[in-house]
NUDRENGU-196061 format. One line per 10 residues: number of its first residue (from 1); their letters; for each residue x, z, y of N, C-alpha, C. Coordinates in nm, 2 decimals, m for minus. Layout:
# NUDRENGU-196061
NUM> a> X:Z:Y:X:Z:Y:X:Z:Y; ... $
//
This chain:
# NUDRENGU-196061
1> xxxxxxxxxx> 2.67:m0.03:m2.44:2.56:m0.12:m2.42:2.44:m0.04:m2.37; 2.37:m0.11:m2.25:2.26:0.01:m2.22:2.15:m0.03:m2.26; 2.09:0.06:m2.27:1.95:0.09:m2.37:1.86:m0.01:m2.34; 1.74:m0.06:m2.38:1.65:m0.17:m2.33:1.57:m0.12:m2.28; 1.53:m0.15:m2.19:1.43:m0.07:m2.04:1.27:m0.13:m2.09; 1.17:m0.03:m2.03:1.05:m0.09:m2.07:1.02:m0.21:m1.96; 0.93:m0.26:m1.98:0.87:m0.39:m1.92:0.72:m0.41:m1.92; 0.66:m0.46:m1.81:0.51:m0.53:m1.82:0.51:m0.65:m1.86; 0.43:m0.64:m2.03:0.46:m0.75:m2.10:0.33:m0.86:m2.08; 0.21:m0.78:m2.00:0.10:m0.86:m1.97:0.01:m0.74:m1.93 $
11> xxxxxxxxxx> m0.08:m0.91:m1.80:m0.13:m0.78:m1.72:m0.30:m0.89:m1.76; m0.42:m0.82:m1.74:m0.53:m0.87:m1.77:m0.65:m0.79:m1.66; m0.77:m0.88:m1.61:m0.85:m0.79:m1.56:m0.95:m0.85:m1.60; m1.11:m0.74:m1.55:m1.26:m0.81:m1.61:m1.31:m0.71:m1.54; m1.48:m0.74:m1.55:m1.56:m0.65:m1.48:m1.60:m0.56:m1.57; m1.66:m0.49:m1.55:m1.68:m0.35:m1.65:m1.85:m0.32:m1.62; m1.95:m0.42:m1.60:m2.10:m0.37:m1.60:m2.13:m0.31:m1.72; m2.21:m0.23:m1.69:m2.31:m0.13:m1.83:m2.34:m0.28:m1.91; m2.39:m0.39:m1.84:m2.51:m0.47:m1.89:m2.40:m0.54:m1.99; m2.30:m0.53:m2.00:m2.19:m0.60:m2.06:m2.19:m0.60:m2.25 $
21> xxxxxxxxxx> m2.21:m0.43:m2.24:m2.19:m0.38:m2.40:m2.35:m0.31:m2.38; m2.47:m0.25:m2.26:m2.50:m0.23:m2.29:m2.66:m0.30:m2.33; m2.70:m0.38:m2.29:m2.79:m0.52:m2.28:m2.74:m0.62:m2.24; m2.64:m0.67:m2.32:m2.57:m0.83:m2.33:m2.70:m0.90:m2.38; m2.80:m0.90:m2.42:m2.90:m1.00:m2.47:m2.98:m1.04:m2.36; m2.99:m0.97:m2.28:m3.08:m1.01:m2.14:m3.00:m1.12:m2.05; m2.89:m1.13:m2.09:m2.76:m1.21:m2.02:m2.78:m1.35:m2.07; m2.82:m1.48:m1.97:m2.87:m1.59:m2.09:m2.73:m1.63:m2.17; m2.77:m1.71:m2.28:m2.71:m1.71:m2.42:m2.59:m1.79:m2.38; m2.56:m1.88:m2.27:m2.45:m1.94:m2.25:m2.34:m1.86:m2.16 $
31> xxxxxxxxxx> m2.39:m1.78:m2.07:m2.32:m1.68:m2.00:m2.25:m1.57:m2.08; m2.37:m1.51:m2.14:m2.30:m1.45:m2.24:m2.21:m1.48:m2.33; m2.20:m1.59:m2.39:m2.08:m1.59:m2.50:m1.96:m1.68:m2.43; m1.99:m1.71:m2.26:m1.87:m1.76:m2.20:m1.75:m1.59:m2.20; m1.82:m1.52:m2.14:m1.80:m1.37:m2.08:m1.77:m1.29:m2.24; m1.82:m1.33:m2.35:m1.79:m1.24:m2.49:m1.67:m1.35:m2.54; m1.65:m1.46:m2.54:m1.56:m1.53:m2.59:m1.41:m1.50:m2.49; m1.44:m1.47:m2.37:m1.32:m1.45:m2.27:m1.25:m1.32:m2.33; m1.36:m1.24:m2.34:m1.27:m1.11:m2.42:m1.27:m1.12:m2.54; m1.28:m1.20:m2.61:m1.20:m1.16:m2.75:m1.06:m1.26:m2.71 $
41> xxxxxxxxxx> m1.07:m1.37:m2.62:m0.93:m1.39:m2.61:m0.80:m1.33:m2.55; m0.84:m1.26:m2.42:m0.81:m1.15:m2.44:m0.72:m1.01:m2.51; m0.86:m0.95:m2.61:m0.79:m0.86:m2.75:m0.69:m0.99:m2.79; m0.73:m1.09:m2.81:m0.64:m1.18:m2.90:m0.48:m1.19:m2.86; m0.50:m1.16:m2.71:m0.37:m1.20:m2.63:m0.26:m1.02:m2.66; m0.36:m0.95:m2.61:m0.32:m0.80:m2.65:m0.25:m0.75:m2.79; m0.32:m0.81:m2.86:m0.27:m0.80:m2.99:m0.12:m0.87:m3.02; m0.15:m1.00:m3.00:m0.01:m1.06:m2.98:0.10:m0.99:m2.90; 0.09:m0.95:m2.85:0.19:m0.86:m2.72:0.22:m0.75:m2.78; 0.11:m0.66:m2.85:0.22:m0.57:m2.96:0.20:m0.46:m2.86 $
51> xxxxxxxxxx> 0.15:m0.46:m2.74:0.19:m0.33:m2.66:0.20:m0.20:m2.72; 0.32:m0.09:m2.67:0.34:0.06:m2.70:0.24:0.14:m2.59; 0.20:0.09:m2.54:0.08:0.14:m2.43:0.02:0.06:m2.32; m0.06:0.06:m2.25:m0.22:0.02:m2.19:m0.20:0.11:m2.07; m0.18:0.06:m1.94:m0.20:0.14:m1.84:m0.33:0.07:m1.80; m0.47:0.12:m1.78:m0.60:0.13:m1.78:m0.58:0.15:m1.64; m0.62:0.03:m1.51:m0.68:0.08:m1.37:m0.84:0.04:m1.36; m0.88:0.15:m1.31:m0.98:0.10:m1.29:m1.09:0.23:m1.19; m1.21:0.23:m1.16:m1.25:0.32:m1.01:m1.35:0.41:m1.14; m1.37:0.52:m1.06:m1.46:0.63:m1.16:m1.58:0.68:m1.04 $
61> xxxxxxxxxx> m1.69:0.68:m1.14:m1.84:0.67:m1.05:m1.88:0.81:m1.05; m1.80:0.90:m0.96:m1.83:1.04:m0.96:m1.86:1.13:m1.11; m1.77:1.06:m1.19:m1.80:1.12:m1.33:m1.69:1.22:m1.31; m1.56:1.26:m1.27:m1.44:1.35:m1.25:m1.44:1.35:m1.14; m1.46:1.31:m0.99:m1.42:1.36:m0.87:m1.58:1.30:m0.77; m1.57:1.39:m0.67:m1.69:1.37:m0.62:m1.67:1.40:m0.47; m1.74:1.34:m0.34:m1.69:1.37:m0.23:m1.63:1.45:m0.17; m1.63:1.54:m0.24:m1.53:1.67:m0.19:m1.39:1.68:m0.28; m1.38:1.55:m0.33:m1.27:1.55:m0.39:m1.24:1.40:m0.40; m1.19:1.30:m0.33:m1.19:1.18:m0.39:m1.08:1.14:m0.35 $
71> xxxxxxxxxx> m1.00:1.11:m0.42:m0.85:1.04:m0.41:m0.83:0.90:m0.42; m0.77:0.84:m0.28:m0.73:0.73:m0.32:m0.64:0.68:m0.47; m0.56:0.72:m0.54:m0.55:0.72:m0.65:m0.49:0.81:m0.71; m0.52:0.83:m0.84:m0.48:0.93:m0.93:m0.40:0.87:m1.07; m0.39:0.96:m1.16:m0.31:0.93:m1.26:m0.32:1.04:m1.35; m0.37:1.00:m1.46:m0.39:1.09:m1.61:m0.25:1.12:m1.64; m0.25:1.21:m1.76:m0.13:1.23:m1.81:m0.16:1.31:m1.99; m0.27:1.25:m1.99:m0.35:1.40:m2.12:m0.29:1.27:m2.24; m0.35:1.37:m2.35:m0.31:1.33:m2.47:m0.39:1.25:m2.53; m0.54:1.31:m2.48:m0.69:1.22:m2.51:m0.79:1.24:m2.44 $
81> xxxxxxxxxx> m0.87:1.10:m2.42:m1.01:1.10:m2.32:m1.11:1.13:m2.41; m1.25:1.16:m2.32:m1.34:1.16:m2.41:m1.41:1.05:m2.28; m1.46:0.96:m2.42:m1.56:0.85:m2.33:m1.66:0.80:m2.43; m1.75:0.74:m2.42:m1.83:0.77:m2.27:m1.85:0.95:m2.27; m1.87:1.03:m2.11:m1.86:1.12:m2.05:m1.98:1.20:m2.16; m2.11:1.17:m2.15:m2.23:1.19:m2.26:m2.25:1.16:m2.37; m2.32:1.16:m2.50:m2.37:1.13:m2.56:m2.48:0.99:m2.50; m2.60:1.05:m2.40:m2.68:0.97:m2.33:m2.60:0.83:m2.29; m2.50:0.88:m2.24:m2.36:0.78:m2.18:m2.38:0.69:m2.29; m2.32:0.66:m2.39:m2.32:0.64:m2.48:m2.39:0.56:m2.58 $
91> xxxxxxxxxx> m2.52:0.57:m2.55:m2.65:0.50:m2.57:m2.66:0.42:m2.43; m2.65:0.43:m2.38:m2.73:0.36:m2.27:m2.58:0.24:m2.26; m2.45:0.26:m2.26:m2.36:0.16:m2.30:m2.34:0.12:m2.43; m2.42:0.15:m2.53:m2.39:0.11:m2.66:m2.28:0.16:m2.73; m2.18:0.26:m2.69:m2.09:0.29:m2.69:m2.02:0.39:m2.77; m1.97:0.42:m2.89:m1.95:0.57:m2.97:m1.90:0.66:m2.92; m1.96:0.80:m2.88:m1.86:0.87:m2.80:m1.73:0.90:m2.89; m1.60:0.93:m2.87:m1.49:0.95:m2.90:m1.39:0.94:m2.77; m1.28:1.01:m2.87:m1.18:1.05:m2.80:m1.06:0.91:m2.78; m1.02:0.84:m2.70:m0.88:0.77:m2.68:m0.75:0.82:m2.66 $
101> xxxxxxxxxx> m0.71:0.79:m2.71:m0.51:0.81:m2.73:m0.50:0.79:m2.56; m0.41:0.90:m2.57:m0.34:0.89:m2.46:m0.17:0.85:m2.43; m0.07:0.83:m2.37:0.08:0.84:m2.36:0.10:0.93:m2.22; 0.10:1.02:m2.26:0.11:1.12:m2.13:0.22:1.12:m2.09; 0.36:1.09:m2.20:0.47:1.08:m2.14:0.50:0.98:m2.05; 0.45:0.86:m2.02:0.46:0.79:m1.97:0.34:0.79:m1.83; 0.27:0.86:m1.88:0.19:0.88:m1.76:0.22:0.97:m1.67; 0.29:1.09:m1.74:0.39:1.18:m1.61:0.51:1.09:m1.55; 0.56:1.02:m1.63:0.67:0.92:m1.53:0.63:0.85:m1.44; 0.48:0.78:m1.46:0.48:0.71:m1.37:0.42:0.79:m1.23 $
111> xxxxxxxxxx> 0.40:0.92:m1.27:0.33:1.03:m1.20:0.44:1.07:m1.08; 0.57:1.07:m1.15:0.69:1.11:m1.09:0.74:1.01:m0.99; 0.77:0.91:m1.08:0.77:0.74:m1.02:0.74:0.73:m0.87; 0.61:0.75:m0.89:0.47:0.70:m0.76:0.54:0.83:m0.64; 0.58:0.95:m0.71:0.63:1.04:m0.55:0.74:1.00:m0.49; 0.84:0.97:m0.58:1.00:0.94:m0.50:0.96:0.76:m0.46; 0.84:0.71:m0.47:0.79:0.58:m0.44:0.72:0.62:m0.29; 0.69:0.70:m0.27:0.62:0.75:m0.14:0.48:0.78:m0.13; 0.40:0.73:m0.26:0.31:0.74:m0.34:0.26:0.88:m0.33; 0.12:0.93:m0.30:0.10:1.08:m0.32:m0.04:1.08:m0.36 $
121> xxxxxxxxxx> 0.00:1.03:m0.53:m0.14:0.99:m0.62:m0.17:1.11:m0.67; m0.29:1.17:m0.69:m0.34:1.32:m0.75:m0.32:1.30:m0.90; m0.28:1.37:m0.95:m0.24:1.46:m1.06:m0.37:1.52:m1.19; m0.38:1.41:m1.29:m0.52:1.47:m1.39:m0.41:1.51:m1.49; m0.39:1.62:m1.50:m0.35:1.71:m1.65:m0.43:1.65:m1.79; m0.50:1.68:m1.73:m0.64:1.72:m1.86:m0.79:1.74:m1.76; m0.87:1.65:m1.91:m1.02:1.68:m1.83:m1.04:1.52:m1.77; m1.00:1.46:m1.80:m1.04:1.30:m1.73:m1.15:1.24:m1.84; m1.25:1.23:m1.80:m1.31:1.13:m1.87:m1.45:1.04:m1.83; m1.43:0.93:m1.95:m1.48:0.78:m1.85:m1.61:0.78:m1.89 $
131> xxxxxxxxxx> m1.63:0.69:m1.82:m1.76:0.60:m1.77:m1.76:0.45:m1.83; m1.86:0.41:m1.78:m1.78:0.25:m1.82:m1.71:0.17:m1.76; m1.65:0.26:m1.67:m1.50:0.22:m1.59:m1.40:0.17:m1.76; m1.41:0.26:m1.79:m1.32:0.20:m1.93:m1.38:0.17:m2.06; m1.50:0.20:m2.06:m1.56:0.23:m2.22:m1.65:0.06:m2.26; m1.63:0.04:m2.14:m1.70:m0.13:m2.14:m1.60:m0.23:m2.20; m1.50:m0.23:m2.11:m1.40:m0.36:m2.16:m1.33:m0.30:m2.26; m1.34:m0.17:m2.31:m1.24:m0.13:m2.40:m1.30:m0.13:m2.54; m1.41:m0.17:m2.52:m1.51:m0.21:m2.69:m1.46:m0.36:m2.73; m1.48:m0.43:m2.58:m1.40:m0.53:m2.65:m1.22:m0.58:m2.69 $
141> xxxxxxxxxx> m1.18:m0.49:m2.61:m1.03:m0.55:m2.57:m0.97:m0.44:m2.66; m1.02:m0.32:m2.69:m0.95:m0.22:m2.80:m1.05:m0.18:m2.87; m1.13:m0.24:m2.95:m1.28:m0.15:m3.01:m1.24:m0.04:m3.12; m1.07:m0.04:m3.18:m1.01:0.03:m3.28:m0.97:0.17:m3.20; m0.94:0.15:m3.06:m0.88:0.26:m2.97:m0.76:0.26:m3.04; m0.69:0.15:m3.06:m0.55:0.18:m3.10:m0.41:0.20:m2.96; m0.45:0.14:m2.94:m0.34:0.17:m2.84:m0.31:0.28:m2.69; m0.27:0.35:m2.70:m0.23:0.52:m2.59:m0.23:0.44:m2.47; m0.34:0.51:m2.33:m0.36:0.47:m2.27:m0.28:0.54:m2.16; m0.27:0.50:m2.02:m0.25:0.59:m1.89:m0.35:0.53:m1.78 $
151> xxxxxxxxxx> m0.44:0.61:m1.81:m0.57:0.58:m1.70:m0.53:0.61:m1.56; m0.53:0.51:m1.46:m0.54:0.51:m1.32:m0.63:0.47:m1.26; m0.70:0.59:m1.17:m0.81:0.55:m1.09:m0.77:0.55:m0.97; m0.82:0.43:m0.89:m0.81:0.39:m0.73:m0.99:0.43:m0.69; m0.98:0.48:m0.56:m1.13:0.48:m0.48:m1.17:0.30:m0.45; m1.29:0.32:m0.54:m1.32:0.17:m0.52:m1.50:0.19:m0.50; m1.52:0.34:m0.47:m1.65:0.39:m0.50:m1.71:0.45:m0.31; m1.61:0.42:m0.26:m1.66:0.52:m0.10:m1.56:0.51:m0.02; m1.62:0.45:0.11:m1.53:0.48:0.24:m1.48:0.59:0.26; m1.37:0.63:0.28:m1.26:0.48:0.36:m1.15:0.48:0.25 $
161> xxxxxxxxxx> m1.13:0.36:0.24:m1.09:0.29:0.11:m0.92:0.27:0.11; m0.84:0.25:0.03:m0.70:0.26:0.04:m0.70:0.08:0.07; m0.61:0.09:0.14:m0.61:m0.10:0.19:m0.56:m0.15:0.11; m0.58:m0.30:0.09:m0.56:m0.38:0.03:m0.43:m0.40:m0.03; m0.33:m0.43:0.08:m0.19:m0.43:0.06:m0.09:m0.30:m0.03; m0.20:m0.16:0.00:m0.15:m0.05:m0.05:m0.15:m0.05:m0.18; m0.32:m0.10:m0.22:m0.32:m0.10:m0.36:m0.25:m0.19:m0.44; m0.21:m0.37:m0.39:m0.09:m0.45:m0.43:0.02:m0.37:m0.45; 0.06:m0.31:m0.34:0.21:m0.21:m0.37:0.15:m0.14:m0.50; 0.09:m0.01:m0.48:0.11:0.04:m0.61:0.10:m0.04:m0.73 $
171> xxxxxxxxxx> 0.06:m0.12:m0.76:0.08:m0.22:m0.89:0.21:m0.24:m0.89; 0.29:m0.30:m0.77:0.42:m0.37:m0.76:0.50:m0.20:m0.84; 0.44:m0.09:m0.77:0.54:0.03:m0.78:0.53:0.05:m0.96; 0.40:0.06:m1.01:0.35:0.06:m1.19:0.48:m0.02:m1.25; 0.50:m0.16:m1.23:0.57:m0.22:m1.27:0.74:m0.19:m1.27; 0.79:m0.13:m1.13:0.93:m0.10:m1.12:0.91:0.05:m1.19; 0.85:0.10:m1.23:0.84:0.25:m1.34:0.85:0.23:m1.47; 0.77:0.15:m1.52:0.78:0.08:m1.62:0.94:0.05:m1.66; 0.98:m0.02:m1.58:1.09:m0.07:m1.62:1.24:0.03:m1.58; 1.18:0.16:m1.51:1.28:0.22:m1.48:1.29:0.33:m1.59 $
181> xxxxxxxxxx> 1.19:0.32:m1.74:1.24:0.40:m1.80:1.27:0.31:m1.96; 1.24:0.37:m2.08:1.30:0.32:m2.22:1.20:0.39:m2.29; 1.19:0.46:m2.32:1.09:0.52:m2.37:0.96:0.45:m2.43; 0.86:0.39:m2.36:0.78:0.25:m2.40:0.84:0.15:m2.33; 0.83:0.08:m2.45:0.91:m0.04:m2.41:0.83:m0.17:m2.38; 0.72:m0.19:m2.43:0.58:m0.30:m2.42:0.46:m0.24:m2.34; 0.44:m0.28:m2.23:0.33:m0.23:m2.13:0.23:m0.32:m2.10; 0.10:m0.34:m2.11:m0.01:m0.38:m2.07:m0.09:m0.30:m1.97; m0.07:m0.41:m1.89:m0.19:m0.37:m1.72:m0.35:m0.43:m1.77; m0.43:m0.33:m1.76:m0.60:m0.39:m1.74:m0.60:m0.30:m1.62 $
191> xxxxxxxxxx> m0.63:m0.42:m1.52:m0.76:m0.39:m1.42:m0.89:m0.42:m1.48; m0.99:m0.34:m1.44:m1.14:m0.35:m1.43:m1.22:m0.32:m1.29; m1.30:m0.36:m1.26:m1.41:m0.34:m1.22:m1.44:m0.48:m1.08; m1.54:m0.48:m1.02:m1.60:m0.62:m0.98:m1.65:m0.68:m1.06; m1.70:m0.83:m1.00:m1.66:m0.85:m0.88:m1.81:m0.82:m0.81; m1.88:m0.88:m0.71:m1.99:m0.90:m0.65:m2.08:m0.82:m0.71; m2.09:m0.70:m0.67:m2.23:m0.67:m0.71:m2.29:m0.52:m0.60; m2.42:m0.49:m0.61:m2.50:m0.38:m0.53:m2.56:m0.27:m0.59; m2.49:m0.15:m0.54:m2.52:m0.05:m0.62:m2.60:0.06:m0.52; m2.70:0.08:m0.61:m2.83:0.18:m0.57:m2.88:0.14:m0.44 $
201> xxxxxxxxxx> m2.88:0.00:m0.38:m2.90:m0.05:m0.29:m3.03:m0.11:m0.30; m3.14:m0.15:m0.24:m3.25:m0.28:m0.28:m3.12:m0.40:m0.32; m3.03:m0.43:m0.27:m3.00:m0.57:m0.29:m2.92:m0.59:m0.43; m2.98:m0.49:m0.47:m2.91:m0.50:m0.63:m2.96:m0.59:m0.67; m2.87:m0.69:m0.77:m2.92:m0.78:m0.86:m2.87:m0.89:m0.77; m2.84:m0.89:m0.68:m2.79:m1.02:m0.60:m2.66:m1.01:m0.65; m2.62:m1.12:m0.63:m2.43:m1.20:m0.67:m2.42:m1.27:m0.53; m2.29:m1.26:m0.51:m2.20:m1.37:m0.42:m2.12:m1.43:m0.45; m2.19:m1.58:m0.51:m2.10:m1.63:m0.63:m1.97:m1.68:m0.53; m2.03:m1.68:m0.41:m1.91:m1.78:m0.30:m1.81:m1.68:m0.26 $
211> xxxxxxxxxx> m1.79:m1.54:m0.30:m1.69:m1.47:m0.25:m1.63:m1.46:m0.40; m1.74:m1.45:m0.51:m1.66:m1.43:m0.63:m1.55:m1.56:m0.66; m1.58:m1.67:m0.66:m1.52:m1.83:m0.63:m1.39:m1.77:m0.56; m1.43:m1.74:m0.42:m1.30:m1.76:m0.36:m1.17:m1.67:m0.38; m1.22:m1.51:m0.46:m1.15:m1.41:m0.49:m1.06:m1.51:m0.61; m1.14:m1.57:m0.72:m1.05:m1.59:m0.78:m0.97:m1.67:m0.81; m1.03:m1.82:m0.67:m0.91:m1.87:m0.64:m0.79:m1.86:m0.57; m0.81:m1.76:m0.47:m0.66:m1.67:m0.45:m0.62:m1.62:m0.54; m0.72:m1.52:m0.62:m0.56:m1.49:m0.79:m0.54:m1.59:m0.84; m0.61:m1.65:m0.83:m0.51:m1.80:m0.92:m0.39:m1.89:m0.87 $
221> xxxxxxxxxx> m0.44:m1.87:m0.77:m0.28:m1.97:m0.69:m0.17:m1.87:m0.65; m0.16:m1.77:m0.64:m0.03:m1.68:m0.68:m0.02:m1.60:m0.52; m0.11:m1.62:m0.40:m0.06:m1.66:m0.27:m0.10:m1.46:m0.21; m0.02:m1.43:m0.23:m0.03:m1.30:m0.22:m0.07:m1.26:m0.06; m0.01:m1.31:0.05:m0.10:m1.35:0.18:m0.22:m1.31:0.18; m0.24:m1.47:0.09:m0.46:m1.50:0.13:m0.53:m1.41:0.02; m0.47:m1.34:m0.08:m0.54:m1.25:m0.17:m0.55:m1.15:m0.05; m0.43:m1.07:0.02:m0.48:m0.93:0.07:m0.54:m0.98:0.18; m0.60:m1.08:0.24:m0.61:m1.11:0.38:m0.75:m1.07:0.43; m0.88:m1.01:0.28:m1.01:m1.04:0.33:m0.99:m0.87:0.42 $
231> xxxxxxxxxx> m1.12:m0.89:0.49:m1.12:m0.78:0.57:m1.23:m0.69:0.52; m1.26:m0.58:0.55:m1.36:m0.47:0.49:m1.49:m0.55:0.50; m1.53:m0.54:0.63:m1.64:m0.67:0.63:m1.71:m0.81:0.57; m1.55:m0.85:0.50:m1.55:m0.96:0.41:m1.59:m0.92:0.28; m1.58:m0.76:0.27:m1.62:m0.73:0.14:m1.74:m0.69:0.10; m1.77:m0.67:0.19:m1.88:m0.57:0.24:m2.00:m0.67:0.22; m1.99:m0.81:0.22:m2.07:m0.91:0.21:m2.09:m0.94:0.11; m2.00:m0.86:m0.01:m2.01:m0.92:m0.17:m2.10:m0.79:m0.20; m2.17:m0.68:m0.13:m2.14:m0.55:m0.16:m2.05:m0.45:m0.20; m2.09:m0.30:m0.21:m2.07:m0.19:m0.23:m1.94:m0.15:m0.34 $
241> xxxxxxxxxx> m1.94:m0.26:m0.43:m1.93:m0.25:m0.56:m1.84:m0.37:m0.57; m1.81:m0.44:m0.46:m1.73:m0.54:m0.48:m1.60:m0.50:m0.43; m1.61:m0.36:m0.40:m1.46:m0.30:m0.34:m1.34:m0.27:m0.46; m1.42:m0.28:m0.52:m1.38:m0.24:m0.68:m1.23:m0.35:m0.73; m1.29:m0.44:m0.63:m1.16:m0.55:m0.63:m1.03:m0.48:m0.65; m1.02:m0.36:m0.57:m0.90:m0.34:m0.54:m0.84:m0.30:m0.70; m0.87:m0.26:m0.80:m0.82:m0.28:m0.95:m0.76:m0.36:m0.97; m0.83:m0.48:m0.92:m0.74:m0.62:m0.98:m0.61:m0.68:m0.91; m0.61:m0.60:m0.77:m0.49:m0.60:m0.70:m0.40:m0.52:m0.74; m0.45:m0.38:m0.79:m0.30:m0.34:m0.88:m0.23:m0.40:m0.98 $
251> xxxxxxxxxx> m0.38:m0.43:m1.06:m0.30:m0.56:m1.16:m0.20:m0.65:m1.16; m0.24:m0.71:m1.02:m0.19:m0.82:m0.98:m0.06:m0.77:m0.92; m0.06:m0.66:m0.85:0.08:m0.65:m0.84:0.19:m0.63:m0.91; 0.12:m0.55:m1.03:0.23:m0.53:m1.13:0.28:m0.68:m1.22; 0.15:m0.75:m1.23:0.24:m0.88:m1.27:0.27:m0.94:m1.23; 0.31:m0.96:m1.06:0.37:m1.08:m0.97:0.39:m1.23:m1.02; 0.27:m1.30:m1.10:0.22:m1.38:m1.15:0.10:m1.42:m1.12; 0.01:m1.58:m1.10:m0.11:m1.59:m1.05:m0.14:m1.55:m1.20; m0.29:m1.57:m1.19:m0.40:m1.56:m1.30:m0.46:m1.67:m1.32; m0.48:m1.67:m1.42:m0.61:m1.73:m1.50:m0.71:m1.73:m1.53 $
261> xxxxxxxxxx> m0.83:m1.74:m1.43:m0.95:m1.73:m1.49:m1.01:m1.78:m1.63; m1.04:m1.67:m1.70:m1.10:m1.65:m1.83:m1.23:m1.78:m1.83; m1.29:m1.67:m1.78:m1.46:m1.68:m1.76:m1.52:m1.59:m1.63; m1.61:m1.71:m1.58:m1.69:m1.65:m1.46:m1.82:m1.65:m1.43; m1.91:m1.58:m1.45:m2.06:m1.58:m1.44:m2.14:m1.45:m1.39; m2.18:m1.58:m1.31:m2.26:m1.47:m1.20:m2.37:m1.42:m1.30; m2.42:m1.32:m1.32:m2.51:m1.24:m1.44:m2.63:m1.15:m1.39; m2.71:m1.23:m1.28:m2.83:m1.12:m1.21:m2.90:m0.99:m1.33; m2.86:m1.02:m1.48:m2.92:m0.96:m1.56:m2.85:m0.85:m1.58; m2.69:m0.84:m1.58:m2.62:m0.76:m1.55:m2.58:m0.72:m1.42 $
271> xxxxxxxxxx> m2.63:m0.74:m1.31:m2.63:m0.70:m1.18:m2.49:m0.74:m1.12; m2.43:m0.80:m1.14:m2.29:m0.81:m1.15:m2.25:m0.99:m1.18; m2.13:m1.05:m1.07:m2.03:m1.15:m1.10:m1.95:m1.10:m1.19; m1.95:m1.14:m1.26:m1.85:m1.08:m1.45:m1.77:m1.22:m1.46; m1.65:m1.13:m1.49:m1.53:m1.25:m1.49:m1.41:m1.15:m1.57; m1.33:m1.24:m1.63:m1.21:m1.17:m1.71:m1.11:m1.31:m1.68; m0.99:m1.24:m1.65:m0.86:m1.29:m1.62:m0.73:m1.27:m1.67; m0.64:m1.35:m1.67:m0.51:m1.31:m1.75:m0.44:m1.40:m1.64; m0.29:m1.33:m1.63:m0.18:m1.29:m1.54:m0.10:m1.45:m1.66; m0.04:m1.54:m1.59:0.06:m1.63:m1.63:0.19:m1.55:m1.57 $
281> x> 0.19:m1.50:m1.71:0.30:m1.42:m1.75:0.43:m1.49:m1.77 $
//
């Protein structure tokens, strides 16, 4: 009888602003507990699922790689993070510094995976550590740090950007890894980061609630087409920071399932369209 193969038991995405964990009170009182009630359903849903590991995608803000080094995507493989990056970090996201579990075994597989996939994602040994690429949604969605992570970062921070379709594949490729080994057997996808927002730009603090709307009515209707179809330019209208999308496309590929929007609120106080989603699994 052969062994029981792992599987992606649920896939989930959200934005990841500082303003989220780290001045949620500036956020008015109905937005906010739309956006804090989304994530505890969320943890709620995680919890039930039981996962043996948390594949974490999400983009990193020149805290581990910097233009002379930026990889369309990469892949941890360590035993433990340290996040937030600072102490200052840390205060300024409300955040305790510590260390997160890692599953490196599973992070080298899918490290292996992604090459004989045609994939030629860079390689973090050791030495990765976050921002509030993770340390935001992970106060709410793991605030115990119980569960061993395999952090994957996509460039979602600087031209020229891995396309759209590429980053759907590699989600699609996470998922046939997953299942091509036994070892973890319960897998959870978070994407993070988006949607609409402007970074170190004057037009910070603006939203485009009309691109945020329509992003997430293509993840919701399942229509894999009109999700990869916007063009750079189309993005480029949500801002800088709305490229960040492409997280939620890994997600989305690994669950080949539409989504459900959580909660969605445009948040000028958090500089940021903040939204959390879950994959109908």
């Amino acid at each position: 009888m052969s062994e029981p193969r792992g599987r992606v038991v649920g896939a989930f995405t959200a934005s990841h602003s500082p303003g989220i964990t780290g001045w949620p009170e500036r956020a008015e009182p109905a937005k906010r507990e739309a956006v804090e009630s989304a994530f505890a359903e969320v943890r709620r849903r995680i919890d039930a699922l039981a996962p043996d590991a948390i594949v974490a995608v999400s983009v990193e803000h020149f805290t581990n790689f910097h233009l002379g080094n930026l990889p369309a995507f990469a892949i941890a493989t360590s035993d433990s993070y340290l996040g937030p990056v600072t102490r200052e970090m840390g205060r300024f996201l409300d955040v305790e510094q510590h260390h997160y579990p890692g599953q490196p075994e599973l992070g080298r597989h899918l490290y292996e995976f992604a090459l004989e996939s045609e994939f030629d994602p860079a390689l973090v040994e050791g030495g990765l550590e976050f921002d509030e690429n993770f340390c935001v949604p992970l106060k709410h969605l793991d605030p115990a740090s119980r569960y061993p992570l395999v952090p994957v970062i996509v460039n979602g921070v600087n031209p020229p950007w891995p396309g759209l379709r590429r980053c759907h594949d590699f989600g699609k490729m996470i998922r046939r890894a997953v299942e091509a080994q036994s070892d973890v057997r319960r897998v959870v996808v978070v994407g993070t980061g988006g949607l609409s927002h402007w970074v170190g730009l004057p037009e910070s603090g603006r939203i485009n609630t009309a691109f945020d709307r329509d992003f997430l009515g293509r993840l919701s209707d399942g229509d894999e087409s009109r999700l990869l179809a916007y063009s750079a330019g189309e993005i480029d209208a949500a801002g800088n920071g709305a490229h960040e999308i492409r997280t939620w496309l890994v997600a989305a590929g690994a669950a080949r399932a539409p989504f459900e929007v959580l909660a969605y609120e445009p948040v000028p106080e958090w500089l940021t369209g903040t939204a959390v989603a879950a994959a109908r699994m």
